[in-house]
Every structure is written in C-alpha cells, then in structure tokens.
DOMARLO-840353 format. One record per residue: x, y, z of N, C-alpha, C in turn; residue in three letters. Coordinates in steps of 0.1 Angstrom, whole numbers, plus 2048, in hexadecimal, padded with zeros to 3 digits. Example, Ala and Ser with C-alpha at 12.3 -4.5 7.8 and 13.67 -1.06 7.14 Angstrom:
BEGIN
8847C784E87B7D384E8847DF84EAla 8807EA8478897F584788180084FSer 
end
This chain:
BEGIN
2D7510C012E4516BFF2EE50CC03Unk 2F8509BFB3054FFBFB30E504BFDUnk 317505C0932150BC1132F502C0EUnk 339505C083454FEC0C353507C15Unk 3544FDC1A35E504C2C36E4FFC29Unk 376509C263854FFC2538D50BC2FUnk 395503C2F3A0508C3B3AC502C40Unk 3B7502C443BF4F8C4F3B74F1C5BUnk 3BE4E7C5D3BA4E0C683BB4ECC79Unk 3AF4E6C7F3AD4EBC8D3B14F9C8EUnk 3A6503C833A450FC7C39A518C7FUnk 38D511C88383516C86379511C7CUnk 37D50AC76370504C663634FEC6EUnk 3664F1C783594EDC813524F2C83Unk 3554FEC9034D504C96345510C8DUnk 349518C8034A51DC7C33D517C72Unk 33F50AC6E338503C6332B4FEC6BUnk 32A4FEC783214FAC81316505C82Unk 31E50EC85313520C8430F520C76Unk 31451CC6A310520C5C304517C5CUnk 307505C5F2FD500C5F2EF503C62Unk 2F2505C752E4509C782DE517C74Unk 2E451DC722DD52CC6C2DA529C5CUnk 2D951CC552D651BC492C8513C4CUnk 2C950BC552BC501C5D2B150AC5FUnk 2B0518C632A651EC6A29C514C6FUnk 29050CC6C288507C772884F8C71Unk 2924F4C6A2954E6C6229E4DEC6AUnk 29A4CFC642A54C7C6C2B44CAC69Unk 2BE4CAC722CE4C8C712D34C0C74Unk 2D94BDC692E24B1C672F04B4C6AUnk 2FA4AAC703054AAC7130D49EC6BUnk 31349DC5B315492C5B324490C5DUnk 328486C64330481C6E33D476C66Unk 34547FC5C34D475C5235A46DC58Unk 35E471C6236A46BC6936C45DC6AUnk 370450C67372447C6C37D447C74Unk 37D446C87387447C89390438C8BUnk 39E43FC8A3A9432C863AE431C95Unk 3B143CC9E3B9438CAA3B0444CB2Unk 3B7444CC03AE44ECC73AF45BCC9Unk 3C145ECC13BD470CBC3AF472CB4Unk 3A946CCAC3A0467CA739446DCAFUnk 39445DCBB38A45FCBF38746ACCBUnk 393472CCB38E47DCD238B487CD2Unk 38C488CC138B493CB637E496CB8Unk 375488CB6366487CB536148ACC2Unk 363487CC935E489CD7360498CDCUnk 36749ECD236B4AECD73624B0CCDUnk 35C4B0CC13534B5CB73494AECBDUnk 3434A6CC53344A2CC83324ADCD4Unk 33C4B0CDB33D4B6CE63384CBCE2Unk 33E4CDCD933F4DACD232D4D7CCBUnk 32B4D0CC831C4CFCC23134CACCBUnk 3164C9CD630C4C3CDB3014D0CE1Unk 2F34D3CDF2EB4DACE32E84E0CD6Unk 2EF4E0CCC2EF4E8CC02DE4DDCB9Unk 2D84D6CB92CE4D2CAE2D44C4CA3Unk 2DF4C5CA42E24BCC992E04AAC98Unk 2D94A7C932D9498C922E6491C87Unk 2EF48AC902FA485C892F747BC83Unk 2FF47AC7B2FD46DC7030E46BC6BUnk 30C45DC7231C45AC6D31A452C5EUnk 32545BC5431F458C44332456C44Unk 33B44EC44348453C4134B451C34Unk 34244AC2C344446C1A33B444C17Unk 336448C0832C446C04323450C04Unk 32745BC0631C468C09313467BFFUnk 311462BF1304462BE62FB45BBF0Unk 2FC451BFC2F3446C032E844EC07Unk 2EE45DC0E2E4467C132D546AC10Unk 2D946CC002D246FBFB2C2463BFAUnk 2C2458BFE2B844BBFA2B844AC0AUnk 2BF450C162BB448C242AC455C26Unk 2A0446C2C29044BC30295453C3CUnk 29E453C402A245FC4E2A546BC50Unk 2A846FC402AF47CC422A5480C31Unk 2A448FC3829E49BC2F2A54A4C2EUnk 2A449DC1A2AF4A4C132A84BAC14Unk 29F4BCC1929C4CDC1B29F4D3C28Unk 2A74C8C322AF4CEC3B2BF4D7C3FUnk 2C74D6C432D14DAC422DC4D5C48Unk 2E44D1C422F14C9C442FE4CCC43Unk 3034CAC4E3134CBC5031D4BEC4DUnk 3234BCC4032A4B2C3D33B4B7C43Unk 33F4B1C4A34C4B1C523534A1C53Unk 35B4A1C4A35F4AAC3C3654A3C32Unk 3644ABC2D3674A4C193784A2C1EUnk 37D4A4C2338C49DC2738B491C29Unk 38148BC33380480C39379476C30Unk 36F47FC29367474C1C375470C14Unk 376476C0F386475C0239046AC07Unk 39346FC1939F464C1D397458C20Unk 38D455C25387447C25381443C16Unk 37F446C0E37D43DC0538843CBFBUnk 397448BFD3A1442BF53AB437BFBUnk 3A8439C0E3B142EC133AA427C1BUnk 3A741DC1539C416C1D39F410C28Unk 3A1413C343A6406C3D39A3F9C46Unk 39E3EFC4C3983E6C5239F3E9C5BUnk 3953E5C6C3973E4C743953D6C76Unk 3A73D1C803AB3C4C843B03C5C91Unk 3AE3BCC983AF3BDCAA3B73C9CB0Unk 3AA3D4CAB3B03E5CAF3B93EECAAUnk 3BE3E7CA03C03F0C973BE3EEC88Unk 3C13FCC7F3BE3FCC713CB3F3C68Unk 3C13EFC603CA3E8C573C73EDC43Unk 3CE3F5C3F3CB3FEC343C63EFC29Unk 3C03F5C213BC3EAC163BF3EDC09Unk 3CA3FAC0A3CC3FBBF73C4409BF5Unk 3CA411BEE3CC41EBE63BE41DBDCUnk 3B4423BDE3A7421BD63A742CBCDUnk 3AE429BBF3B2432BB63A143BBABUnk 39B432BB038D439BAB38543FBB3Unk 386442BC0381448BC6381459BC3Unk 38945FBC1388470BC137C46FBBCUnk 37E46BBAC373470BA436546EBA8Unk 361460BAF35745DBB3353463BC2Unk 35A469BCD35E474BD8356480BD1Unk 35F484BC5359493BC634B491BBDUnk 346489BB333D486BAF330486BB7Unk 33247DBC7326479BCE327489BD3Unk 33048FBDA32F498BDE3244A3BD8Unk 32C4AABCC3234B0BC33154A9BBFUnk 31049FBBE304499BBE2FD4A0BCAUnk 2FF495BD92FB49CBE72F84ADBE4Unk 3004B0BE22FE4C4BE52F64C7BDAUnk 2F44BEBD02E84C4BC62DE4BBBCAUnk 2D84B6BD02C84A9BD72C84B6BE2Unk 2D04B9BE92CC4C1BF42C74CDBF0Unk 2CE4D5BE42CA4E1BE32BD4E1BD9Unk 2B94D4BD22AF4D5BCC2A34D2BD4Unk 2A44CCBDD29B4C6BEB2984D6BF3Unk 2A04DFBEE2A24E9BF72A84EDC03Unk 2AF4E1C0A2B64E5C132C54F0C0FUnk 2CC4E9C1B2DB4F0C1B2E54E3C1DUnk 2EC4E4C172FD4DFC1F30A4E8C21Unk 30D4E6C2731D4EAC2F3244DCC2EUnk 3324E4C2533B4D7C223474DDC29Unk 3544D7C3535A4DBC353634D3C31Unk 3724D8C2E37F4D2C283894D7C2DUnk 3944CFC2D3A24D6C313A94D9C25Unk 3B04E7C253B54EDC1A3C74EAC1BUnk 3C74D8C163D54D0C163DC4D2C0CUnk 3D84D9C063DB4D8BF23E24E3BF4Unk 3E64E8BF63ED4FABF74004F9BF7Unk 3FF4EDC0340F4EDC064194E8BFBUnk 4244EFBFE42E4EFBF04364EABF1Unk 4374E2C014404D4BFE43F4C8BFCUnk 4474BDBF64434B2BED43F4A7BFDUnk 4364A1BF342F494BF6436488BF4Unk 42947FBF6430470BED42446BBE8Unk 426468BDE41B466BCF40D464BD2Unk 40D45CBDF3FE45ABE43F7466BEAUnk 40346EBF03FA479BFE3F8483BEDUnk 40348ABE83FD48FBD93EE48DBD2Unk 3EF481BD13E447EBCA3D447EBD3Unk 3D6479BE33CC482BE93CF48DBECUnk 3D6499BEB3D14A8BE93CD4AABDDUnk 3D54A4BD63CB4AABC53BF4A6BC5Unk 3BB49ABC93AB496BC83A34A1BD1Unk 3A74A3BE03A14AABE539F4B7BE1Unk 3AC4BEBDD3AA4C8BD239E4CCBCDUnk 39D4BBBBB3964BEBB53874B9BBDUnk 3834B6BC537A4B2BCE3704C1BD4Unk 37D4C6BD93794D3BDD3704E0BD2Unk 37B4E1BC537A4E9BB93684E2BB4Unk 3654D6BB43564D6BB13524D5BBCUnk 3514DABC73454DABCE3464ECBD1Unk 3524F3BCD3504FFBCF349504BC0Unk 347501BB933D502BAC32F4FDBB1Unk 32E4F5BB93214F1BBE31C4FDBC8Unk 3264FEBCE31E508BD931E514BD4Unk 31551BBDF31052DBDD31C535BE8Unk 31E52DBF032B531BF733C52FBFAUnk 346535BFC35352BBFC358532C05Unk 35C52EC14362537C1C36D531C1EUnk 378536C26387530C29388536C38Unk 38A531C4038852DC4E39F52DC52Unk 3A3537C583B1538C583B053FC65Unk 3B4532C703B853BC7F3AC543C83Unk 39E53AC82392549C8138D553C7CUnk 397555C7239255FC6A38F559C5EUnk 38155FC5837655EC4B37C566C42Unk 38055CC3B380566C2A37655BC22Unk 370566C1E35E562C10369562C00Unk 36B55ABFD36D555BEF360555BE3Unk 358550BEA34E553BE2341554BE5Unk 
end
C-alpha cells in the first residue's frame, strides 16, 4: 500500500506518517528515508527533533536527499519493506536549488529547470518498485500550493512543480490523507 501525507508545515504529518509507516511494516524492515539537506541549524535541529521522535520506533534511516530512483539498485534496502519518504518538499527543493557547501555556508548553484519532471517521475517509479516488490511507502509533502498570494517566478514555479509532483504520486497511491493541526481528513 502507497500512502501520500500532505498538510502545512509543523501539522502533525511526521508523527502521523511514522504510525502509518510502521503499521504498514507489520514484521518487515522500516525504512525511514531522510531527504533534508540541512543548510543552517534551524535545519539541523529540525533533524535532531525527528531522530529524537523516532527514536525506538524500528526505523533504519537512510539519508537519500536526491536521486530517490538510486533506492531502488542500493544491495541494502528491500524494496518489500516499508518506507517513510519525508519528504517530497525536500526532494523537489534540493534538486531544483541545488546549493554547495563553502566554509559553512550554502552557496546556491542555479535554478534546475528540469528537475520537477524528473522529481515527480523518480518518485512515481520508487512507489511503483515498492508496491510491486510488495512493500509499502509513506510519502509526506507540504500542502504550499494552496496560498493565494503572489510569489516570485521561482517560489511559483516550485509550488507548481510540487503541486504537480504531488497530483502523480496521489494517482500512485491507494491512500491520500491531509494532516491540518492534527486532524485527518482521507481524500482518498
């Protein structure tokens, strides 16, 4: 079963996507894949509050922040286990803004205009190897695309991608929940 999780930021979607995971695992391995690259230490304390919330839970992390098709060919992970990808926000912003790290901080490298397509492509790949392998994934996303005031040409064009990023992998999955302040609404 292929789970996708959207919601506002600091909503409930984690913890929430965490329980979906492991009750999809029953006696299989759990994956947690780990998409964050952090740029500063709001960042890195984001992660250390999600290692902290998972810790005891079963999950073996795997830091994947681009390139999620890689999954599918690494001898370490079994694609009939069950996995929590957290999150297709983070896949989307690191492979459309790529940055380098230079003596401690980020330095952006340019607007990667082919990325959506190839983003939501690997994605939908991943969630179909897993569900034909027979496992599960859990994809969560932030639901940025909704707000109805204007942008600037680049942040536009990552919500639209994420958007359409989101729209195929909710065709992929068997489920679509929206995660608001704790409360579950099932979409699909």
């Amino acid at each position: 079963m292929n789970v996708l999780i959207s919601g506002g930021c600091k909503n409930g979607k984690s913890i929430y996507a965490q329980k979906t995971a492991r009750s999809l695992a029953a006696d299989g391995p759990l994956y947690y894949i780990a998409t964050m690259i952090p740029r500063d230490e709001e960042d890195r304390a984001r992660i250390r509050r999600h290692l902290t919330e998972r810790d005891g839970w079963g999950f073996t992390t795997i830091e994947q922040g681009k390139n999620i098709a890689a999954l599918t060919e690494r001898a370490d992970v079994d694609l009939s286990g069950s996995f929590l990808l957290d999150s297709v926000t983070a896949v989307l912003e690191n492979e459309m803004f790529p940055v380098a790290m230079k003596e401690g901080s980020s330095v952006f490298l340019g607007e990667d205009t082919d990325a959506p397509e190839r983003v939501s492509a690997e994605l939908v790949a991943f969630a179909k190897a897993v569900r034909e392998a027979g496992g599960s994934a859990v994809f969560v996303s932030d639901g940025i695309y909704g707000d109805s005031c204007g942008y600037s040409a680049s942040t536009e064009d990552y919500r639209k991608a994420l958007a359409a990023a989101d729209r195929a992998l909710a065709k992929e999955c068997d489920r679509v929940t929206e995660v608001t302040y704790g409360i579950t609404e099932e979409w699909k």
